[in-house]
C-alpha positions as a printed Julia matrix, in Angstrom:
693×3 Matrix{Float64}:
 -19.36   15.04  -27.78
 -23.18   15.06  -28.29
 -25.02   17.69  -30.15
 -25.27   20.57  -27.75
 -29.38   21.69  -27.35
 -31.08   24.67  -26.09
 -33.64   25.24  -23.66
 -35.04   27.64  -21.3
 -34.93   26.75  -17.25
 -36.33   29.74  -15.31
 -36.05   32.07  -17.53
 -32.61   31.63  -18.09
 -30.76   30.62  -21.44
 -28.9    27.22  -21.55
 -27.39   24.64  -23.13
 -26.87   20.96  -22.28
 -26.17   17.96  -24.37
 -28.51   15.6   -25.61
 -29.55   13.06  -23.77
 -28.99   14.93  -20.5
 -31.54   14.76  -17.79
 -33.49   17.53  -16.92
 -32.6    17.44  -13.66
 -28.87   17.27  -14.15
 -28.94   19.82  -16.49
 -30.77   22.45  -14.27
 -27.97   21.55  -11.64
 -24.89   22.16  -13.74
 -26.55   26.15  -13.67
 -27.1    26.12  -10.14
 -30.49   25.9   -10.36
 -31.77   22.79   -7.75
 -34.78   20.92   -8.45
 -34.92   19.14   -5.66
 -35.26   15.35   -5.33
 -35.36   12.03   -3.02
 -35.49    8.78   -5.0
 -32.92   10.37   -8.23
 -29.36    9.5    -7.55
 -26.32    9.94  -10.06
 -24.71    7.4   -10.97
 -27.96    4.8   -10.55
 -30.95    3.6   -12.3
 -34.16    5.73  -12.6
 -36.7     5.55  -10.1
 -39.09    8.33  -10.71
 -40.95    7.04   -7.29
 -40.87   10.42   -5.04
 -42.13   12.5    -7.58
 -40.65   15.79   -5.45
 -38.83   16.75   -8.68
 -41.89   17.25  -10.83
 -41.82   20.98  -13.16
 -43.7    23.09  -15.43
 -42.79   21.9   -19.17
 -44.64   23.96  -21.54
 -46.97   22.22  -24.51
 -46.76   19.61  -21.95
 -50.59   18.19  -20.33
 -48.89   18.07  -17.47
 -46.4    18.29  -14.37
 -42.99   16.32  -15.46
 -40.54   14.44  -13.66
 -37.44   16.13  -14.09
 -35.35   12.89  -13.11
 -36.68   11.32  -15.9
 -36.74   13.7   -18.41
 -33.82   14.14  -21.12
 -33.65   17.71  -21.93
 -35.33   18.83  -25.64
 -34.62   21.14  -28.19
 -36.36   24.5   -27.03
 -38.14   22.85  -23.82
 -39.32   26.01  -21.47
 -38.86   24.62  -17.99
 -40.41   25.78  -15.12
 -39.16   24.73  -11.65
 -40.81   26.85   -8.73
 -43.84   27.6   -10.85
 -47.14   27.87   -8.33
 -48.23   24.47   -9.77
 -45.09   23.01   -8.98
 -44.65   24.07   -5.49
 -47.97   23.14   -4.81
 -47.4    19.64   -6.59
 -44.48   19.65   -3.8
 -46.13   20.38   -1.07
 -48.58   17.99   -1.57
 -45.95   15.23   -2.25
 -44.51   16.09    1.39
 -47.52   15.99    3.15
 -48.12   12.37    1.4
 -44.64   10.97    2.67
 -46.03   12.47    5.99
 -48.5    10.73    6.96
 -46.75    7.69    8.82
 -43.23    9.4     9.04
 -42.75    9.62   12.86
 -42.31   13.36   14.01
 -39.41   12.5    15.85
 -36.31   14.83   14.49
 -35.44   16.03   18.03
 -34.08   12.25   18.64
 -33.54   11.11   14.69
 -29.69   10.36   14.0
 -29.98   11.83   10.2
 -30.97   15.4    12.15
 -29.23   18.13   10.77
 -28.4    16.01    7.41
 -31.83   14.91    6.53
 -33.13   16.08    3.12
 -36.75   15.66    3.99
 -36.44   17.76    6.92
 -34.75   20.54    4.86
 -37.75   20.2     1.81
 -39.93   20.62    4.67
 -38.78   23.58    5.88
 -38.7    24.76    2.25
 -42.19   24.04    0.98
 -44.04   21.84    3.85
 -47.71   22.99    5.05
 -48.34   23.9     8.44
 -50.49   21.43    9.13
 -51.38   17.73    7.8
 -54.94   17.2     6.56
 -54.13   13.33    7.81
 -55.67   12.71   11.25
 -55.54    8.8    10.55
 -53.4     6.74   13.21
 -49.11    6.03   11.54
 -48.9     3.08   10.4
 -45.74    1.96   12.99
 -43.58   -1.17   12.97
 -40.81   -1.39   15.31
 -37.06   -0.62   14.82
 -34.86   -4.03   13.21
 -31.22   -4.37   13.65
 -30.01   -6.26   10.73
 -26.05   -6.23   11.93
 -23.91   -4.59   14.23
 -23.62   -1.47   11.9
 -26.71   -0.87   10.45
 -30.42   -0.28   12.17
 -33.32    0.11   10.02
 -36.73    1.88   11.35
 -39.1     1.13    8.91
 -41.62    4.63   10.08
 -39.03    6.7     8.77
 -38.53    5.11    5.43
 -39.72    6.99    2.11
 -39.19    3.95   -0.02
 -36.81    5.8    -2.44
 -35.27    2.83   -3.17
 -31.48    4.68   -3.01
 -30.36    1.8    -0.25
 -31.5    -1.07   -2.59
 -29.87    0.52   -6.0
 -26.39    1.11   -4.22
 -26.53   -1.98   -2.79
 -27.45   -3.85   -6.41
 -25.82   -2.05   -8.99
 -22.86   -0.2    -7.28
 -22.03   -2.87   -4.87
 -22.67   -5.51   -6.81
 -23.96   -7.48   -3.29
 -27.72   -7.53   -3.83
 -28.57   -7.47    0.12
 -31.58   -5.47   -0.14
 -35.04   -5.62   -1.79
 -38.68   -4.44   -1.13
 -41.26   -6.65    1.15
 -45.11   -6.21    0.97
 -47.36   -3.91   -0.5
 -48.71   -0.55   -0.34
 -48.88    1.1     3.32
 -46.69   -2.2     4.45
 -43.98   -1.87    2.07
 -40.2    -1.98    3.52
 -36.79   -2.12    2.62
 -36.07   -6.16    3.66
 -32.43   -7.68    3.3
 -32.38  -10.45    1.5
 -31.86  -12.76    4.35
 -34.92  -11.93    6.26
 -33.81  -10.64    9.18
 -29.85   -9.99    8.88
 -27.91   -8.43    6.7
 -25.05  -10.76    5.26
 -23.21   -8.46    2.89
 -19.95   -5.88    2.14
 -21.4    -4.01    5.72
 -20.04   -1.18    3.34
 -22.89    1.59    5.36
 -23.44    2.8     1.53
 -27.18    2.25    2.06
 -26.91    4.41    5.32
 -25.11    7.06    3.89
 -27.55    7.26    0.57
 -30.04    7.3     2.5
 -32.06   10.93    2.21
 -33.87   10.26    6.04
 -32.93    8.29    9.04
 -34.77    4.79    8.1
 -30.69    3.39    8.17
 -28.87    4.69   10.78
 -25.11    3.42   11.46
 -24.6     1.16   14.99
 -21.08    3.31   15.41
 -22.6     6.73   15.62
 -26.92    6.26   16.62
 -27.64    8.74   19.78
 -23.83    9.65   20.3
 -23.81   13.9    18.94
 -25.2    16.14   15.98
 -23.76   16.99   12.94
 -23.02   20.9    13.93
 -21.33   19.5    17.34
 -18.63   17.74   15.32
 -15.29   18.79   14.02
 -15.2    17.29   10.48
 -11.59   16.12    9.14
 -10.4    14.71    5.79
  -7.86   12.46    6.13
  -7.33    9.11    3.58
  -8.1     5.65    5.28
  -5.46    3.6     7.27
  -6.49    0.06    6.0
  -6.0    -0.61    2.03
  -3.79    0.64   -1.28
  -6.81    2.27   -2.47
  -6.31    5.57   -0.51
 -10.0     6.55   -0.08
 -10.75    9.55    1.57
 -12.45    9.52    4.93
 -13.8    12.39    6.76
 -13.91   11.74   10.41
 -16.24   12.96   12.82
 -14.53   14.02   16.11
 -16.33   15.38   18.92
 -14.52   16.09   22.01
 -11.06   14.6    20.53
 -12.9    11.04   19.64
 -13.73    9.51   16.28
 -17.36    9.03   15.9
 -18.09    8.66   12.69
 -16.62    7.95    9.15
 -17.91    8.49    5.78
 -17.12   10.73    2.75
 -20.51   12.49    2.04
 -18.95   15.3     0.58
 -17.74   13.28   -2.05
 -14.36   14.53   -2.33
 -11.29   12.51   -3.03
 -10.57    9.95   -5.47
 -13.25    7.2    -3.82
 -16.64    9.67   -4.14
 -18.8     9.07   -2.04
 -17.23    5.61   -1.43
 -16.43    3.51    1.23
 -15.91   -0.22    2.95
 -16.62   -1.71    6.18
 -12.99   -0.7     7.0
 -13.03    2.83    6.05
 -16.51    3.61    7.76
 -16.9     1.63   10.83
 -12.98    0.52   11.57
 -11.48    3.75   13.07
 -12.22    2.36   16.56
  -8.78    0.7    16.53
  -7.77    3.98   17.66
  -9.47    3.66   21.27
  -8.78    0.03   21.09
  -7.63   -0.33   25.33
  -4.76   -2.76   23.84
  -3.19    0.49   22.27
   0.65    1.43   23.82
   0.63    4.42   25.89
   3.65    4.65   27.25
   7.62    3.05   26.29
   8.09   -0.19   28.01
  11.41   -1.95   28.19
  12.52   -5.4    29.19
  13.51   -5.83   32.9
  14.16   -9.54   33.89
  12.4   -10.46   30.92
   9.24   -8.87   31.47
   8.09   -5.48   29.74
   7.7    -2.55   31.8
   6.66    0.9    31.59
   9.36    3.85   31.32
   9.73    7.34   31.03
  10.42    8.75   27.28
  13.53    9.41   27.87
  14.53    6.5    29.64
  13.5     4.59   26.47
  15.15    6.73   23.93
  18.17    7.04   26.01
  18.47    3.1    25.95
  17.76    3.14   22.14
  20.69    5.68   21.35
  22.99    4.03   23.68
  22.59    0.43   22.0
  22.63    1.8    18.59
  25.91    3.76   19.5
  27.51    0.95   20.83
  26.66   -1.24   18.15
  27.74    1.26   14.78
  30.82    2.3    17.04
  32.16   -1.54   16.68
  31.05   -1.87   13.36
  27.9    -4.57   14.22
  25.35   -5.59   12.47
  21.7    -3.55   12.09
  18.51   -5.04   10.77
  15.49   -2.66    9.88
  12.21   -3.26    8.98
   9.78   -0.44    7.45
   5.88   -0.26    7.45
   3.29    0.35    4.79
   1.41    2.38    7.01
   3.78    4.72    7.97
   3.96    7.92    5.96
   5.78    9.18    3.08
   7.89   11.21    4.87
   8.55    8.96    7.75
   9.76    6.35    5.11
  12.03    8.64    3.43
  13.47    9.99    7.32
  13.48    6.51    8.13
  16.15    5.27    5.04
  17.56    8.09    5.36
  19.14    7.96    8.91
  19.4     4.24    8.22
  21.95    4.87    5.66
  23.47    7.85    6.78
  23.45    7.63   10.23
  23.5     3.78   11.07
  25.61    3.19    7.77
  23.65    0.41    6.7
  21.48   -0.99    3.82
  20.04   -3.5     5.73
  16.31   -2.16    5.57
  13.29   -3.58    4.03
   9.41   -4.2     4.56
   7.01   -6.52    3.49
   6.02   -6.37   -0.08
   3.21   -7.08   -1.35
   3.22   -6.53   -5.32
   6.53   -6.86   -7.79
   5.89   -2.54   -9.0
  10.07   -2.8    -9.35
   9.94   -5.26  -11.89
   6.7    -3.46  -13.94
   9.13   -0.08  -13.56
  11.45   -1.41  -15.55
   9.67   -3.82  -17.81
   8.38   -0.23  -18.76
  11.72    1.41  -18.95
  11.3     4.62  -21.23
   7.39    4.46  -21.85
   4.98    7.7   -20.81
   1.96    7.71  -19.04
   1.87    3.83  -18.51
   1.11    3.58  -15.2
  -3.29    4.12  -14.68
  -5.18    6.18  -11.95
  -8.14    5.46  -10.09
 -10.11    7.34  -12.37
  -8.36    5.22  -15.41
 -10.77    2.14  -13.69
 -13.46    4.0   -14.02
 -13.35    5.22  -17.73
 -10.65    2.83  -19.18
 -12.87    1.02  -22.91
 -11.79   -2.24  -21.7
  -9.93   -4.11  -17.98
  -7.86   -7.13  -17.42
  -7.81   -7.81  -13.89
  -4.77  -10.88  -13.13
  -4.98  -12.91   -9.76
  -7.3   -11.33   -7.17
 -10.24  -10.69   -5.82
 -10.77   -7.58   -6.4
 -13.87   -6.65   -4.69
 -12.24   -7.88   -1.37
  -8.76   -6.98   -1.38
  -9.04   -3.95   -3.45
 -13.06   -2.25   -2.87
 -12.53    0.99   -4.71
 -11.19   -0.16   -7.53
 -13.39   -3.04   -7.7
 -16.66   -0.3    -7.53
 -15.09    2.07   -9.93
 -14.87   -0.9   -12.35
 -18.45   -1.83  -11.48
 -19.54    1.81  -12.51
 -17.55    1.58  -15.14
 -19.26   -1.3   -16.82
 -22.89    0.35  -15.61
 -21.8     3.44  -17.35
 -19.8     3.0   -20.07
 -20.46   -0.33  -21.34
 -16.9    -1.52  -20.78
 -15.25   -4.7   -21.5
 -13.93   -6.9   -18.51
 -11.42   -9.6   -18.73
 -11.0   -11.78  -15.55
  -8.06  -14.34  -14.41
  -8.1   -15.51  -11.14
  -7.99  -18.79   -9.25
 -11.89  -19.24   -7.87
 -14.98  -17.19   -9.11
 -14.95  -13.67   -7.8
 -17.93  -10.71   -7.86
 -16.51   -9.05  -11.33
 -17.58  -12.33  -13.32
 -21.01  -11.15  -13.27
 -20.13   -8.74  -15.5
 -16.9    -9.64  -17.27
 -17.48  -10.48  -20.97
 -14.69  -13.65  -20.58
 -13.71  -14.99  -17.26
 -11.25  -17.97  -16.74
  -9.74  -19.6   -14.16
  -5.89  -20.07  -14.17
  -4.08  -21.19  -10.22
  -1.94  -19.02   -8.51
   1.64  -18.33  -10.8
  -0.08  -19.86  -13.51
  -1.77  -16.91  -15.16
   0.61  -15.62  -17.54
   0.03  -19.07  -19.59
  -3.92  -18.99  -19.06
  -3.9   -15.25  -21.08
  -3.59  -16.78  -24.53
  -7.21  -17.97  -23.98
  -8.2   -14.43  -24.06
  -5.94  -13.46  -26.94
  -8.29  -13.4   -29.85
 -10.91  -10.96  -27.72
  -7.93   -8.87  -26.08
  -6.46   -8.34  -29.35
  -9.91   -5.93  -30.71
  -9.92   -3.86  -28.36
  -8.9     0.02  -28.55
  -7.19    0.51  -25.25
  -6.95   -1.56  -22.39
  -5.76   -1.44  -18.46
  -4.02   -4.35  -16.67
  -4.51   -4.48  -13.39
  -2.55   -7.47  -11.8
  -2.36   -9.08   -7.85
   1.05  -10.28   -5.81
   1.25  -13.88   -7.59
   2.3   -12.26  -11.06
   6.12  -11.58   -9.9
   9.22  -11.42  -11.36
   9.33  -12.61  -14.86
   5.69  -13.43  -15.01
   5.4    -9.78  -14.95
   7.72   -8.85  -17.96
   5.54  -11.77  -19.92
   2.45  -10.09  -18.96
   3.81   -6.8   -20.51
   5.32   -8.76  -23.31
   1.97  -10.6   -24.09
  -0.03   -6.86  -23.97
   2.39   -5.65  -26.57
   2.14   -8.54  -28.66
  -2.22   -7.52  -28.96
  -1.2    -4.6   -31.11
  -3.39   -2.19  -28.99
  -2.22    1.27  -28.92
  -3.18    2.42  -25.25
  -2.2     0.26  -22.16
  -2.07    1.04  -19.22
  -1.02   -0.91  -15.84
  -1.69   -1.91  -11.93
  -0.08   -3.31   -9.99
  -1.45   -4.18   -6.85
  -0.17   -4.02   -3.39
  -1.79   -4.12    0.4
  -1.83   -1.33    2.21
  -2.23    2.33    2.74
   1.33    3.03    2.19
   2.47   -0.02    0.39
   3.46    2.39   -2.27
   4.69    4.89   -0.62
   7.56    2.2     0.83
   8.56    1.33   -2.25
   8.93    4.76   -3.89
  10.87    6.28   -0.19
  13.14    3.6    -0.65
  12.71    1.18    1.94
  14.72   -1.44   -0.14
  18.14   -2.87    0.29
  19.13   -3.09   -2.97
  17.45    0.62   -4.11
  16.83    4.07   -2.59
  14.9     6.93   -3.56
  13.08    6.93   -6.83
  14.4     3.03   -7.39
  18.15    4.2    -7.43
  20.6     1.94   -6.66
  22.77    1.82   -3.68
  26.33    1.28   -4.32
  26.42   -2.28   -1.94
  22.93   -4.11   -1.09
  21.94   -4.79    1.77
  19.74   -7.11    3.37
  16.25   -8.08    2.67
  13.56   -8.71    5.55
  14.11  -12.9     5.46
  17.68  -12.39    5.33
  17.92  -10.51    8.15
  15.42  -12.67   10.01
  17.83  -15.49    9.42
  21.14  -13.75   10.0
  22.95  -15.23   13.06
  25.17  -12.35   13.67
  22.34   -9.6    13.83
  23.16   -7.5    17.27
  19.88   -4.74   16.36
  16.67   -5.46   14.68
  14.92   -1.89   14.78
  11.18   -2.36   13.35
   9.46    0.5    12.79
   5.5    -0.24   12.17
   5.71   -3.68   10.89
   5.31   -7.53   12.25
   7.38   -9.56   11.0
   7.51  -12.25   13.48
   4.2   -12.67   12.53
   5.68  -14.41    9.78
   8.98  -15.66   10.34
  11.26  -16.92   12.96
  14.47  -14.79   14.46
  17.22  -16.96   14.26
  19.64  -15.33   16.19
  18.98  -12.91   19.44
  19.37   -9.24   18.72
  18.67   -6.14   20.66
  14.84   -5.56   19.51
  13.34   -2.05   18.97
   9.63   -1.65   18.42
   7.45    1.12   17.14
   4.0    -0.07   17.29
   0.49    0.46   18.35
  -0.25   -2.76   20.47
   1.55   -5.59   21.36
   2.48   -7.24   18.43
   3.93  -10.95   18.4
   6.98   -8.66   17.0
   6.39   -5.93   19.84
   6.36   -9.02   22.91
   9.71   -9.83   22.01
  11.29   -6.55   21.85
  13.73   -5.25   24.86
  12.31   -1.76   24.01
   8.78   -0.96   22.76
   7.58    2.78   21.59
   4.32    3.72   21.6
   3.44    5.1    18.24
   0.57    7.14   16.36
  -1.55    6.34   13.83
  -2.2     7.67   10.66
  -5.73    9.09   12.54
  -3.35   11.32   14.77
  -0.48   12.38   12.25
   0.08   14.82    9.57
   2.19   13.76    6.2
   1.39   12.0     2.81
   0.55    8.56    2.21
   0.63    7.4    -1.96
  -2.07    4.89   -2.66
  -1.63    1.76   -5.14
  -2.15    4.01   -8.47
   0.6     6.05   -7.24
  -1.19    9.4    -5.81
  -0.47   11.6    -3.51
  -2.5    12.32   -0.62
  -2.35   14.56    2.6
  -3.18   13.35    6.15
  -4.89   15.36    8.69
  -4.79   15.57   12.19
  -8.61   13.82   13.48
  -7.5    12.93   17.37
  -4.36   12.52   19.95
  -3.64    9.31   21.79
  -2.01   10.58   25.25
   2.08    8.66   25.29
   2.31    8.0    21.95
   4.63   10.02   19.27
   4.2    10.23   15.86
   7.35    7.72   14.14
   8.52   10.45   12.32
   9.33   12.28   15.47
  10.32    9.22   17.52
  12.86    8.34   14.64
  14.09   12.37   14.92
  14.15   11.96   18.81
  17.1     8.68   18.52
  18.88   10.53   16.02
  19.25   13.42   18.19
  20.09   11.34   21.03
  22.58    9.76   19.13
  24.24   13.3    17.84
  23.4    12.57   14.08
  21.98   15.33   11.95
  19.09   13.72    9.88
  17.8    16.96    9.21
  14.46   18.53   10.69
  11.74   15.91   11.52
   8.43   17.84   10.53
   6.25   16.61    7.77
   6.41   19.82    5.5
  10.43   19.9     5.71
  10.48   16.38    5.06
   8.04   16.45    2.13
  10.11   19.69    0.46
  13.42   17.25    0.42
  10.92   14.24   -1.01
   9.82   16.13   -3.82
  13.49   17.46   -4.78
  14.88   14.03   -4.45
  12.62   11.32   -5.6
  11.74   11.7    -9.19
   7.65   12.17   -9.8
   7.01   13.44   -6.41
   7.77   17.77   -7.28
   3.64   17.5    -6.98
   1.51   20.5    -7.03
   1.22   21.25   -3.65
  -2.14   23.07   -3.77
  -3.59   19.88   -4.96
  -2.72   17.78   -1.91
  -3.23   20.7     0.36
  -6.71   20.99   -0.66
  -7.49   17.48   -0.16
  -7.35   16.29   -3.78
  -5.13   13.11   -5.39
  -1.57   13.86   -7.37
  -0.23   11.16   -9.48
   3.21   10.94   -9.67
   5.76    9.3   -12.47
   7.94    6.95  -11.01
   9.03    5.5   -14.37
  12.73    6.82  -14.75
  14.27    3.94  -17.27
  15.73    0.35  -16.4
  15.98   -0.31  -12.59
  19.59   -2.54  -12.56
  18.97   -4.89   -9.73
  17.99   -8.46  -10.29
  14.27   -9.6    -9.43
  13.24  -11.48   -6.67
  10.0   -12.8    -6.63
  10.5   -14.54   -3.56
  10.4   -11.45   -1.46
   6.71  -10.5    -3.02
   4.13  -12.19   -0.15
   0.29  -10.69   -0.99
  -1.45  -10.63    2.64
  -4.56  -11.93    0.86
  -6.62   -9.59    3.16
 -10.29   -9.86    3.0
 -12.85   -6.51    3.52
 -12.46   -7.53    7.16
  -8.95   -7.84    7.54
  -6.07   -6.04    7.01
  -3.0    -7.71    8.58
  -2.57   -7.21   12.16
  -4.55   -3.62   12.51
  -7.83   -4.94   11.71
  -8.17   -7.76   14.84
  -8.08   -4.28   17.08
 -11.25   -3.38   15.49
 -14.41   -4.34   17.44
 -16.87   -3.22   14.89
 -14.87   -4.81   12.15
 -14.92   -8.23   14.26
 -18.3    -8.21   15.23
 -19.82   -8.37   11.88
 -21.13  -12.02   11.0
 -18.56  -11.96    7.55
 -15.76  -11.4     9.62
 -12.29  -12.75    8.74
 -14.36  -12.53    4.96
 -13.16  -15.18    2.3
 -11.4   -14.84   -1.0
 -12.7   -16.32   -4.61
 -16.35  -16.75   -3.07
 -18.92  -13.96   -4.84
């Protein structure tokens, strides 16, 4: 830890360490200097000069955001000099800043408005005409109105050094300077909205949200992001039961302040008019609307019929669904139905790395592992696009800490910019390309693996093998999968082969392209998934469907259920690190159920106790029976991350890569959610491309 120093703020007595900003110090006592252009985590600006103080033996006002703190400095920060020095700074950024915060989107949130009310004069001494240039759209989410601007430069420093995209820079001079994207007059970037929501005024304002409500006329919920693995929290403006805004300004939960095109802007999938809103069933082979009950009573009856003569079920999971609709789900599967026959689509071999490292502590990483881990080794993908948040903590990471990162992947992606070694190795071939890196790997103190789908079965116990073999004491691992619950399937148990925690089952059952080619199947029940999206049914089952919209999967069912999203349901989801994290309640879809309670609703038709379908009840019997989940409650419940432990020794079933398809998603794509998106499809990058930074 740095030497500690003293120094005097206000009269009051502190300490800080060296090298700490003024600014930053002051803060950590609750004293606010206040500021436009400084932003933590970025480069120094020093261009709004609104945190200037008193410094004593110093000629003259100081810039706090710039200052590192000194062995007894006496600080000064509402000193009459000072507040004049502000006032006078306000009245400068003034002059050609349109009085318009009746009709001004960042109303309510705007930090110039509030230093105004705080130390602005009464009255300009400008009487010179504004300087005006009209409003630009530079994509469908993002305005800029160039009046409003204060030329802090936040927008272009997020956009450089956190994003790593470079979209924005400054035109012209003087009284005619502006924020400019770097294609003239269009933005082609991330469409992330980072520079809108860093933004201290309303010079970017966000095409999902401009002239809709006001800050104070919005309920404001937390809930974690239905698109990714990353599990980034998203806090959801709803005003009169719609979603009108995303972003996570209150920077809590594992992502910051972070956030992606999908995160921010793709939440209108929820009032997509293709969403299900009431149970259809075939009749003359055509889909047609019917009562609940109707639908549920057809649903019990088939799957009656079929376990009374012993037939054959097929079912397919999600990795969107939650936690405790996964565990409900295998657990009336195997109970009720008496089968094994359930899988979903996997995206990343995490049963093979469980028991590759059989008996080993703490060897699974965190988000915030990206972010301080000494050194990276990211295996086949593109991080930045299938994987945002832990692409921009390992941006930060580099920006802050100097760290070292290794890349292996199949075309050039964004991280090479900054990786100290980069190499190129195809798709199942990057085990072999490692030993290239060997020499460099090998002096390193500690080190985190992160690795994509095409590193499967044994190519995953030789990646562990080879990290062993570097003699470094601290490793730690990733392994990636897709989606927001990708995860969370795994550890429930939506396997044939493995329940629970990655316990066996006494007889396997079978997996999702074995039951997709089974000739004898008489019920494929697929709860949240598409698999026909993918494969071929090869013989004719009775088809179940809980969905959203009409899926290929969902047009070929004899009975479709409308379903919620993870927007309108309570529950956990567990992200690709392996934390924990609660769902809130942001809006209702009228006809649609939740799964969990749709799954409850057969079993009671069907006379089976599967035990009570609520979240909490469900949760209680997760955390007694799968082993890492006995979680803190108080930590989810008040909207932070738990990690759990998975690792419980070998896991005896044989590997099989086969099964382990990576979606390949792009930031404007996430299987078949993201086509109900219209913001997310009527940005310029959309589908996006892999390997191309």
């Amino acid at each position: 830890m740095a030497d500690l120093v003293n120094l005097t703020i206000n009269g009051v007595a502190i300490q800080a360490p060296a090298g700490t900003l003024l600014i930053d110090a002051a803060k950590k006592v609750g004293i606010e200097i206040p500021a436009f252009c400084y932003y933590e985590g970025y480069s120094l600006q020093a261009a709004c000069r609104m945190c200037l103080v008193e410094v004593e033996k110093m000629p003259k006002l100081q810039t706090a955001c710039t200052l590192p703190v000194g062995e007894g400095m006496v600080v000064r920060t509402e000193s009459d000099p000072v507040v004049k020095a502000r006032k006078t700074t306000l009245e400068f950024l003034l002059t050609n800043h349109p009085l318009d915060c009746p009709v001004c989107d960042k109303g309510g949130e705007c930090e110039l408005q509030d230093m105004v009310f705080r130390y602005g004069a009464g009255e300009s001494r400008f009487t010179e005409m504004k300087h005006h240039v009209d409003e630009k759209q530079w994509s469908p989410v993002v305005f800029y109105d160039g009046p409003r601007c204060i030329l802090c430069y936040r927008c272009v420093r997020v956009c450089n050094e956190g994003m790593g995209v470079g979209a924005l820079g400054i035109v012209n001079r003087g009284v005619n300077s502006e924020i400019a994207p770097s294609h003239g007059d269009h933005l082609e970037c991330d469409e992330c909205g980072m520079c809108i929501d860093i933004c201290p005024v309303g010079a970017l304002t966000s095409g999902t949200y401009r002239y809709k409500t006001r800050p104070w006329e919005m309920k404001h919920v937390g809930t974690i992001c239905t698109f990714c693995s990353n599990g980034c929290k998203t806090t959801l403006g709803v005003r009169d039961q719609q979603i009108v805004r995303g972003n996570n300004r209150d920077r809590s939960g594992i992502n910051d302040e972070f956030l992606c095109v999908k995160g921010r802007y793709a939440f209108d999938f929820v009032e997509s008019p293709e969403r299900l809103t009431s149970p259809m069933m075939k009749v003359n082979g055509q889909l047609q609307e019917v009562s609940w009950a109707k639908a549920l009573a057809a649903v019990a009856a088939k799957f009656s019929e079929v376990k009374g003569r012993g037939g054959k079920f097929g079912v397919v999971g999600s990795t969107k669904t939650t936690n405790e609709e996964n565990f409900y789900l295998q657990k009336f599967v195997r109970e009720g139905l008496g089968t094994n026959n359930i899988d979903h689509h996997r995206s990343g071999d995490l049963v093979t790395l469980i028991d590759a490292l059989a008996g080993r502590e703490n060897a699974l990483a965190s988000v915030g592992d990206v972010y301080n881990a000494k050194a990276a080794l990211v295996i086949g993908t593109d991080l930045s696009q299938e994987h945002p948040l832990l692409a921009f903590q390992l941006r930060a990471n580099y920006r802050h800490h100097n760290s070292n990162i290794y890349m292996v992947t199949k075309g050039p992606v964004r991280e090479d910019a900054v990786a100290v070694a980069a190499v190129r190795a195809e798709a199942g071939q990057e085990i072999a390309a490692l030993d290239q890196l060997r020499e460099q790997l090998s002096k390193e103190s500690e080190l985190l693996v992160l690795f994509g789908g095409s590193v499967k079965g044994e190519a995953v116990r030789k990646l562990v093998a080879f990290a062993d073999s570097l003699g470094i004491a601290k490793i730690k691992y990733i392994c990636l999968v897709d989606y927001s619950n990708s995860r969370g399937a795994l550890d429930m148990g939506l396997l044939p082969d493995l329940g629970p925690g990655y316990k066996p089952v006494d007889k396997a059952g079978l997996s999702l392209p074995q039951m997709m080619a089974a000739t004898d199947l008489d019920v494929l029940w697929v709860v949240g998934a598409n698999p026909l999206a993918r494969y071929q049914l090869a013989s004719k089952p009775f088809v179940v469907v809980q969905e959203m919209f009409l899926t290929e999967t969902a047009k070929a069912a004899d009975v479709v259920l409308p379903a919620s999203n993870a927007y309108e349901k309570s529950g956990t989801v567990t992200n690709v690190t392996g934390e924990v994290q609660k769902l809130h309640v942001a809006g209702k879809t009228m006809g649609t159920k939740p799964d969990l309670e749709i799954i409850g609703l057969i079993a009671k038709e069907m006379k089976i106790n599967a035990g009570v379908w609520s979240s909490n009840a469900v949760f209680e019997e997760i955390r007694k029976a799968v082993r890492g989940y006995n979680i803190p409650l108080p930590i989810i419940a008040t909207g932070q991350a738990a990690q759990t432990s998975p690792l419980n020794g070998r896991v005896p079933v044989a590997s099989a890569p086969e099964l382990i398809q990576p979606a390949g998603n792009t930031l404007f794509t996430s299987g078949s959610l993201g086509r109900y998106s219209k913001k997310l499809t009527s940005v310029l990058e959309y589908p996006g491309q892999l390997y191309r930074p």
